[in-house]
C-alpha positions in Angstrom: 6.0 35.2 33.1 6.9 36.2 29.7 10.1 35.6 28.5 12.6 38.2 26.2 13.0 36.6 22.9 17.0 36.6 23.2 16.9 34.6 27.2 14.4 32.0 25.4 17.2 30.8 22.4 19.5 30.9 25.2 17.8 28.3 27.2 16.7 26.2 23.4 20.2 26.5 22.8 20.9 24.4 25.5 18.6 21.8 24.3 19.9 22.3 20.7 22.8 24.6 19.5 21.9 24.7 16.1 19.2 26.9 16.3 17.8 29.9 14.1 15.0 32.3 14.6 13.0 33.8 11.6 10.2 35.6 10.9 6.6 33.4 10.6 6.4 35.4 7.3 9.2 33.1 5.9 7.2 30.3 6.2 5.6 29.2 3.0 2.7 26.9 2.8 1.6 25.6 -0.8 -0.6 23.5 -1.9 1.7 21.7 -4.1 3.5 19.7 -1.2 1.0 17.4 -0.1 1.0 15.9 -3.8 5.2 14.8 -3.2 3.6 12.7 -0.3 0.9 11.0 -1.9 2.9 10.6 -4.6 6.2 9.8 -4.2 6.4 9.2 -0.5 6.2 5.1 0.7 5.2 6.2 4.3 1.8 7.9 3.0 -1.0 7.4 5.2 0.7 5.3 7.4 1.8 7.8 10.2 -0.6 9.9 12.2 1.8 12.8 11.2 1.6 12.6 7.5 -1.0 13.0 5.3 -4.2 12.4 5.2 -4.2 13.0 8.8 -1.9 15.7 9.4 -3.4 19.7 8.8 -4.0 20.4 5.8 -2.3 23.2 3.7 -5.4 25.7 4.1 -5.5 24.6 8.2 -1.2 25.2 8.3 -1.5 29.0 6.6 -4.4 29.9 9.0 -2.3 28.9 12.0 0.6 31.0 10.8 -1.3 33.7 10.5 -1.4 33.7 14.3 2.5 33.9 14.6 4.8 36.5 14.3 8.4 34.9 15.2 9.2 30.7 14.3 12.5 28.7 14.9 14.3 26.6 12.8 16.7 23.9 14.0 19.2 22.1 12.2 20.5 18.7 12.9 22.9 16.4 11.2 21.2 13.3 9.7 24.3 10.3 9.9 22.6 6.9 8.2 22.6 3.5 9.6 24.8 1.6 7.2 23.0 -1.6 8.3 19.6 -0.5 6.1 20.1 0.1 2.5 19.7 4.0 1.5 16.8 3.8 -0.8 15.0 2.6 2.6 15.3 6.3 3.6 13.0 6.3 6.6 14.8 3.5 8.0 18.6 4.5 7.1 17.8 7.5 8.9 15.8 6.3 11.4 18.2 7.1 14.7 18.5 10.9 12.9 14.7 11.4 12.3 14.3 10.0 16.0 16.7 12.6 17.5 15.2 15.2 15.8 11.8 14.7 16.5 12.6 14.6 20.0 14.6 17.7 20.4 11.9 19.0 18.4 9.3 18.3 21.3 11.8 19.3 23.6 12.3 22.8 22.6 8.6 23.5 22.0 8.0 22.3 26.0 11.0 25.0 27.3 9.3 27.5 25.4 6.0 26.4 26.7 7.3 26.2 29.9 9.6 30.1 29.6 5.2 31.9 28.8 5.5 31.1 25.1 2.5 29.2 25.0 1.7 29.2 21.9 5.0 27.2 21.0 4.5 24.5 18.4 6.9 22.4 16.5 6.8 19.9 13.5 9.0 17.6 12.6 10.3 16.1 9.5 9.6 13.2 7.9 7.1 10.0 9.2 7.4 9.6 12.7 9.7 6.9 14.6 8.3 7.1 18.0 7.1 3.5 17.2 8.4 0.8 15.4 5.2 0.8 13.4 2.2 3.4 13.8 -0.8 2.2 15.1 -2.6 3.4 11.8 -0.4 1.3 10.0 -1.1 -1.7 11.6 -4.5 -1.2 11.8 -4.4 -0.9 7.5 -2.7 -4.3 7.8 -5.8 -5.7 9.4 -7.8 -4.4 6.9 -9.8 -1.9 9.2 -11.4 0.9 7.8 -9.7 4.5 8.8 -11.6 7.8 9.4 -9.8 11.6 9.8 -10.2 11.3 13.9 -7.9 8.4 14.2 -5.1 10.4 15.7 -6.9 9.6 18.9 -5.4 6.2 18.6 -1.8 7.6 18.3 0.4 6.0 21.8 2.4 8.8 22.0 0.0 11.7 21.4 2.1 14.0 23.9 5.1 14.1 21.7 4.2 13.3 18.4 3.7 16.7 15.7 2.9 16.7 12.3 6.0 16.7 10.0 6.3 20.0 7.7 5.9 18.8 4.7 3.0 16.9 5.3 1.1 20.0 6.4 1.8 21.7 2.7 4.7 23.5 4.0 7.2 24.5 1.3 10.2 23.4 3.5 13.0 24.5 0.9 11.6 27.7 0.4 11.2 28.1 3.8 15.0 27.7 4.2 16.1 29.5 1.3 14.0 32.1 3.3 16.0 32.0 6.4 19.2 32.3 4.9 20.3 28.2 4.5 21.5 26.8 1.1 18.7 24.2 0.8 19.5 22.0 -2.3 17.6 18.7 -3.7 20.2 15.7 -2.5 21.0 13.7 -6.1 23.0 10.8 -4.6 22.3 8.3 -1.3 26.4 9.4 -0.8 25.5 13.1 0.1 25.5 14.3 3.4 21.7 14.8 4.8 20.5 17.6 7.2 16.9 17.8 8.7 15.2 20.7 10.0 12.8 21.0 12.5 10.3 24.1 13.2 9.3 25.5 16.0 6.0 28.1 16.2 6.5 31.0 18.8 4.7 34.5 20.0 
């Protein structure tokens, strides 16, 4: 039941236009990475798909190795004006949600055309919840180990975001051909990008 390369982006396309392929090669994983999400990112440690719980940078390489051919799709990010911009996770909430979604979406069509191996990660913390379980389980003051991804209510969908598994995610889209700049202003138009694993 395997699928030709070019009739599988045909059918993603249908789930989501914006859609690249690219060579597993141009995906960079680097150590490096993880340290913008402990320090820097608000949301750290308190999403099953970030950091400390997500794969680690050495885990993410090895899996590559596996892969030949990987996806990326684009999707523009409009804010919710109602939640100020420096609350990023929130002002893009709806965004990050319709990502992560069309994310899980692509990687089940490809499951489902004999790409098995299909895997995606998102960006940014999750938003399948309101808040992570993890999260408030910290508020209670309960102690956390590395298996608590067990706990996660939407374990189906949910995938680790890029970044939080070391992946170098502007590289990887200078890589691929996109003109991936750091953002300097809140006013600047935002894009995310999603990834998805297939062979």
């Amino acid at each position: 039941m395997n699928a030709s390369l070019d009739g599988l982006l045909e059918e993603l396309s249908e789930v989501h236009e914006d859609i690249r392929p690219i060579s597993a090669r141009d995906v960079v994983v680097a150590n490096w990475v993880r340290f913008k999400c402990r320090y820097g990112c608000r949301a750290y440690g308190k999403h099953l798909c970030c950091p400390p719980y997500a794969p680690t940078p050495e885990e993410t390489a090895s899996v590559l190795a596996d892969y030949e051919r990987a996806i990326l799709a684009r999707f523009e990010a409009p804010p919710n004006p109602d939640v100020p911009p420096k609350r990023l996770h929130h002002h893009l909430w709806d965004s990050v949600t319709r990502m992560h979604k069309a994310v899980f979406e692509l990687e089940r069509v490809a499951f489902l055309r004999g790409f098995y191996k299909a895997f995606g990660f998102y960006a940014m913390p999750c938003t399948l919840c309101q808040s992570c379980v993890i999260e408030e389980r910290l508020d209670e003051g309960e102690e956390l180990g590395p298996l608590e991804a067990i706990k996660c209510r939407h374990k189906d969908v949910m995938r680790p975001s890029m970044e939080a598994c070391g992946i170098d995610v502007f590289q990887t889209l200078r890589n691929a051909g996109y003109d991936a700049e750091v953002l300097t202003t809140y006013s600047q138009h935002v894009e995310l990008f999603g990834l998805l694993l297939i062979d």
